[in-house]
N, C-alpha and C positions, 0 to 999 in steps of 0.2 A: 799162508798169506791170506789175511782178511780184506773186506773193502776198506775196513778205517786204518788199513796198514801202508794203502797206499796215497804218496803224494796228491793233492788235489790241485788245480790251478788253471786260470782261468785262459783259454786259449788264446793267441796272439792275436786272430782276427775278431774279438770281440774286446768291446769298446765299456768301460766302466765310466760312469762322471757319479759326482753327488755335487748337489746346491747348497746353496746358504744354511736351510733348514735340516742337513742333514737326510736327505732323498735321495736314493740311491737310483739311477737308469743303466740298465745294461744292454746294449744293442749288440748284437748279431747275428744278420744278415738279414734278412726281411724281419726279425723278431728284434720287439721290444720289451723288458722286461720292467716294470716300476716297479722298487722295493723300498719300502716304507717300515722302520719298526725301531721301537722306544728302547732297543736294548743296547746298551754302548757296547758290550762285549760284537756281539753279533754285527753292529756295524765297525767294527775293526779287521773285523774276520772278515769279511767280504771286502773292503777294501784291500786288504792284502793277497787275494786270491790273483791281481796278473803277475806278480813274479813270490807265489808262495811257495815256500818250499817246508810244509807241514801239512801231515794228514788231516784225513777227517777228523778222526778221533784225537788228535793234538787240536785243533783246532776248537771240539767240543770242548774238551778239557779248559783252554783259558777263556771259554764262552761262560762255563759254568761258575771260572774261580773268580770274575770280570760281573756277571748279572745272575747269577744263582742257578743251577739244578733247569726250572723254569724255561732257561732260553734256549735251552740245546735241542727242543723239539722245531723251534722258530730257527735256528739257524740250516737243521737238518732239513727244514718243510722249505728253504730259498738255495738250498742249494741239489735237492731233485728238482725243482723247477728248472735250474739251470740245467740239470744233466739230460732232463726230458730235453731241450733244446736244441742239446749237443755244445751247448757252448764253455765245458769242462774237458779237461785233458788231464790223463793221470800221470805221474812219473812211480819209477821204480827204482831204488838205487842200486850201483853196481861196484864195483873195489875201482881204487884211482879216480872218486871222484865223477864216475859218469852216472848217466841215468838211461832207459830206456824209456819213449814216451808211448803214451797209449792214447791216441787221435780219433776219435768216436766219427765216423763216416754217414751214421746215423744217427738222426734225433731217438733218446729214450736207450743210447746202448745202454746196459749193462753187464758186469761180469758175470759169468757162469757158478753156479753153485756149484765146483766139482770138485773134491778131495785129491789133493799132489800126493802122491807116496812112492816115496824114491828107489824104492825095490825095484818098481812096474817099467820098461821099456816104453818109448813112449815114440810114435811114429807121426811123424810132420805130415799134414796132408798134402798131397799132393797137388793140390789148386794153389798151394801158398808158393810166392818168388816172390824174391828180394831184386830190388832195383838200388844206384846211386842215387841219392836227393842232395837238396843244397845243404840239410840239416845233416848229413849221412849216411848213413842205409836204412831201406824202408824195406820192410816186412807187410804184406797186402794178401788178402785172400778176395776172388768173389763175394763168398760164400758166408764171408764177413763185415760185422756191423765196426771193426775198428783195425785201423794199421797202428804196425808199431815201429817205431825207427833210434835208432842211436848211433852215435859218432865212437861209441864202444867196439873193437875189434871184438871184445869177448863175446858182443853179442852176434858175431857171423860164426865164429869159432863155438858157441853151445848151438847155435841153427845146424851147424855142419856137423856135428858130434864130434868133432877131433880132440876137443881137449878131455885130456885123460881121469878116469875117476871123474868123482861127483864131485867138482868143485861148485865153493859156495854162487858164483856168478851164473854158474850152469844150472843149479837148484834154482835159484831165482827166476831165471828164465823160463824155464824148463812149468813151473809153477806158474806164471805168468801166462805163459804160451797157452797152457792148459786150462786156464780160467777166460783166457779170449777166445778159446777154441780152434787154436790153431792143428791141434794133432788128429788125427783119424777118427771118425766115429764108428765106431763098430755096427748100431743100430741103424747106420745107413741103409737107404733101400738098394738094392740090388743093381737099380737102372744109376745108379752113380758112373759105374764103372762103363757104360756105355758114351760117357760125356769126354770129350778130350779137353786138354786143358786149356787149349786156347778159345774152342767155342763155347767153354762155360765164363772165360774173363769177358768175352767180347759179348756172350749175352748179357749179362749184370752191370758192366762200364759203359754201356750204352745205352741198357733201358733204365737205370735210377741212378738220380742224383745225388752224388755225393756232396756232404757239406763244406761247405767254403771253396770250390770246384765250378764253374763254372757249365752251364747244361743247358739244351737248348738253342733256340733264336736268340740271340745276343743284339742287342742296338746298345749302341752305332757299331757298324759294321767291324770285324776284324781286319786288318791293314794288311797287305794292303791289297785291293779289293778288284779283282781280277777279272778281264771285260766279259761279258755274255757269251760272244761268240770269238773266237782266236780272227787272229788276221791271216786273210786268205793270201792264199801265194798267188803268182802270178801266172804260172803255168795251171790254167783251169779247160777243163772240158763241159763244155755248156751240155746240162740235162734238159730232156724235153719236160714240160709240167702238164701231168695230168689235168684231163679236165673233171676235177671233183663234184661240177652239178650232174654230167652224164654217169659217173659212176655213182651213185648217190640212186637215180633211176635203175638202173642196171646192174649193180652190184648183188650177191646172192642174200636173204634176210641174214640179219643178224643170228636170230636163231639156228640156222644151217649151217652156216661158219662155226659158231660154237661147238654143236655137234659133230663136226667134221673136222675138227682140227684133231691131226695126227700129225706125228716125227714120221721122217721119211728117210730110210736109211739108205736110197740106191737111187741112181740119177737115172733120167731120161736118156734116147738116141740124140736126142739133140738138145743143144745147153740152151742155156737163158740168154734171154737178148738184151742187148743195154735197153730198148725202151721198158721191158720187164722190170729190169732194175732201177730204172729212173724212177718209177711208179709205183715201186716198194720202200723205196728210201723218202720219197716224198708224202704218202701216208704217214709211213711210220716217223719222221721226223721234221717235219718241214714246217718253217716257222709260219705263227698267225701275226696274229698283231701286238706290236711292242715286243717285251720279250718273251710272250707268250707262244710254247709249239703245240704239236698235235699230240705231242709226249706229256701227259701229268710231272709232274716235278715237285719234292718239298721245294715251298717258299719260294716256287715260281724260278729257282738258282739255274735249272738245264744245266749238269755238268759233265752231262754226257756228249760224247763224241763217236762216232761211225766211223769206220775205216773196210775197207773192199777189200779182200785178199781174192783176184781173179784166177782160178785154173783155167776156165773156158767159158767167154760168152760173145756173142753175136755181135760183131762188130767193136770188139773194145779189146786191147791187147791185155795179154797175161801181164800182171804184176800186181802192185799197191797201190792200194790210191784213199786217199781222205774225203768223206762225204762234206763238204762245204754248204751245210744249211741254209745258212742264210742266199746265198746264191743260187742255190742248187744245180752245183756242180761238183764234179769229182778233180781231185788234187792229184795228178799223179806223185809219188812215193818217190825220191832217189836211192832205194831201199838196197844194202849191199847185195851181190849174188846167188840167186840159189836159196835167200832168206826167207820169201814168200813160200817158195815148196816146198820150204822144209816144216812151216807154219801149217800149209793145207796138208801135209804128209800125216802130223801129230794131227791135225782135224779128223782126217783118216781113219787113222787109228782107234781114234774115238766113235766117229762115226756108222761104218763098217766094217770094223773090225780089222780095214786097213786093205778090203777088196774092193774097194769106189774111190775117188776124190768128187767130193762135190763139185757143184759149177765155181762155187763162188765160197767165200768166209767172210762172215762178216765178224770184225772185231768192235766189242761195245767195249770203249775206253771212257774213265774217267779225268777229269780237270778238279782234284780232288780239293785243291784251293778255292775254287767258285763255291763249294759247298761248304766249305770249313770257315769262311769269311762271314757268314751268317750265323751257322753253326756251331756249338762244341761239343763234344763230348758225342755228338749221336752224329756227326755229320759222315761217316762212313757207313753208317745203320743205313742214313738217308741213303746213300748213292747206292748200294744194295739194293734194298726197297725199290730206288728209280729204277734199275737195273731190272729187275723181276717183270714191275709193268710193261717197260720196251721190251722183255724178249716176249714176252703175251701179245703184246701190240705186233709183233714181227709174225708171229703165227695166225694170228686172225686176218693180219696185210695178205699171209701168202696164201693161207685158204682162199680168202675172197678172189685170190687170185689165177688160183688152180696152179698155184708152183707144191714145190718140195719143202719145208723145213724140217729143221731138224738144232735145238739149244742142246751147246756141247759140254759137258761135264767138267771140261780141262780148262786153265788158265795158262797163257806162254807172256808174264810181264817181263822175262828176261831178253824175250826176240822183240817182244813190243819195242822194249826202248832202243836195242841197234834197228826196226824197221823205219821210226819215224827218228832219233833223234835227240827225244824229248827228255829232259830229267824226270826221276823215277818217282820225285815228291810234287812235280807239278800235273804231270799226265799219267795212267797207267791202263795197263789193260786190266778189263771185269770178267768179259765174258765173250765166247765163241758162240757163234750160229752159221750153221750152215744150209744155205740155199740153191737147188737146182731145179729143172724143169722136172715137171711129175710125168716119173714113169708109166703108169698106167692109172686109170682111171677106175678105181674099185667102187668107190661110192656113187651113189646118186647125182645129178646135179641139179642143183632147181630149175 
């Protein structure tokens, strides 16, 4: 199978017109293309490209027998321009009338120079999965500049290897597969195998754009557009507010915090006191002005949420509880029995080995919709991202503070949603921290 063997044709999300004079415009997506040329052949051939169903090399052919020899360089020199674009999609045919398409993901694909030979086994990489689509099954690699999809059963039956012998639909694929790159490379480097396959889709589908896919800050907002801060319950416990000019004087340099920021894996004789915690939760998260907090945030969204999982602290009872930002108060939790200890138990675990419970867990939850209403395609990269800064921000609060932290390795979003509640696609747990008073004082103090 050659390039000029395969169907050529112009994909659904680009837009063809010609005028009076014969001018042809091709738009797709930010890209404009003007094509201008005296050959009739060549402007027939382009017109028929949104629902063509002839190759390149068919296509030359009545270029050539239409305006001579002459034009086929001209039709070939406007239809790379398109494929640099990405605004081309190939088909392949298949028995009964199907086809499989080849959807360029990148401006400039092109197929692989690689020789099929049907002797050789040929092994599917392992980055590649197949999903449902509207059109049928889609065939997607990372690691790939194009998916391929069809409403053809043959084509999940040669992905799967079941159908028996080399039939011609399986060849075809099989050949196909191999010129998009879909099977093994042997000359891989070594650190492949170190990648698992969900953090190498979730790197690539979130740092580059895919064409005709939407990526990015989006205006006007995606719908529908979900508030800043949740509505507070009724049952609240008023936190005291640090006074931020006295600590601003009196706090230890920046630079000493930095240097002294350590995980603490073993709590104090005596826990943490609510006003401790009032004044670690109000650093690390407490709103300024408008909807702006003390937390960085992509695009300003804050779609983070704090929640208290208390073992022990000074004056505040064991249980759950919701940090209420805006307010600066804590929610208590109607959290079913035993559910919270079982959360600090697995904290535990993590934390010493399961010879401590910290004083306190703090659970960093996301409101994954605040960020996805702005964002596509990276709005999970974001809450990550926001994620990483707030647990840095928690360890410099607690330094400054002379507590204990310690960011916990484990995720529990299965206990998050019986603790609060909440559906698993509006809210979700990110991340563990755990905080208690500092056992002993090894460092310096300023």
């Amino acid at each position: 199978m050659i390039p000029g063997e395969y169907i050529v044709r112009l994909r659904a999300s680009a837009t063809l017109h010609q005028d009076a004079a014969g001018r042809f415009t091709i738009r797709f997506g930010r890209h404009r293309l003007a094509i201008s040329t005296l050959y009739v052949g060549v402007a027939a051939a382009l017109q028929s490209l949104p629902h063509s169903r002839t190759t390149s090399a068919e296509l030359a052919d009545s270029v050539s027998a239409a305006d001579g020899p002459e034009s086929v360089p001209v039709l070939y020199y406007w239809l790379d321009r398109l494929r640099q674009l990405g605004a081309l999609e190939y088909l392949v045919n298949l028995s009964g009338g199907f086809h499989v398409h080849v959807r360029p993901q990148f401006a400039g694909f092109n197929f692989r120079a690689a020789r099929y030979q049907p002797d050789v086994v040929y092994k599917l990489s392992r980055f590649a999965f197949m999903r449902p689509a509207a059109e049928g099954l889609l065939l997607e690699s990372p690691l790939l500049g194009a998916a391929l999809w069809s409403g053809s059963p043959a084509f999940a039956l040669a992905l799967m290897r079941s159908a028996q012998g080399n039939t011609t639909d399986q060849i075809v694929i099989e050949e196909l597969l191999l010129r998009a790159g879909y099977f093994e490379d042997e000359h891989q480097s070594d650190a492949v195998h170190l990648w698992h396959f969900h953090e190498l889709l979730f790197h690539y589908r979130s740092s580059l754009q895919r064409l005709g896919e939407p990526f990015g800050a989006q205006t006007p907002h995606r719908q529908p557009e979900p508030p800043a801060f949740p509505l507070p319950l009724s049952d609240r416990i008023k936190l005291a507010r640090p006074d931020l000019a006295r600590l601003s004087r009196e706090d230890p340099p920046f630079a000493w915090v930095v240097e002294n920021r350590r995980s603490w894996a073993a709590p104090a004789p005596a826990p943490v006191t609510v006003s401790q915690l009032a004044e670690f939760l109000y650093r690390t998260a407490h709103p300024q002005t408008g909807l702006k907090r003390a937390l960085p945030s992509a695009g300003s969204r804050h779609a983070l949420e704090f929640y208290v999982l208390v073992h022990r602290c000074h004056s505040l009872a064991p249980g759950a509880y919701h940090y209420e930002a805006a307010g600066h108060a804590l929610e208590p939790l109607p959290a079913p029995p035993g559910l919270s200890d079982r959360i600090i138990d697995r904290a535990a675990s993590s934390w010493a080995k399961g010879k401590f419970r910290p004083d306190l867990v703090i659970v960093v939850s996301a409101r994954l919709p605040r960020m996805a209403s702005r964002y596509a395609s990276i709005a999970y990269r974001n809450v990550l991202l926001d994620t990483g800064v707030a647990l840095h921000a928690m360890y410099l609060a607690a330094t400054a503070m002379h507590l204990a932290p310690c960011a916990l390795g484990l995720n529990v979003p299965e206990h998050f949603q019986r603790l609060t509640g909440k559906n698993q696609f509006e809210e979700t747990s990110i991340a563990l921290f755990a905080l208690s008073a500092q056992p002993n004082q090894t460092e310096p103090r300023p």
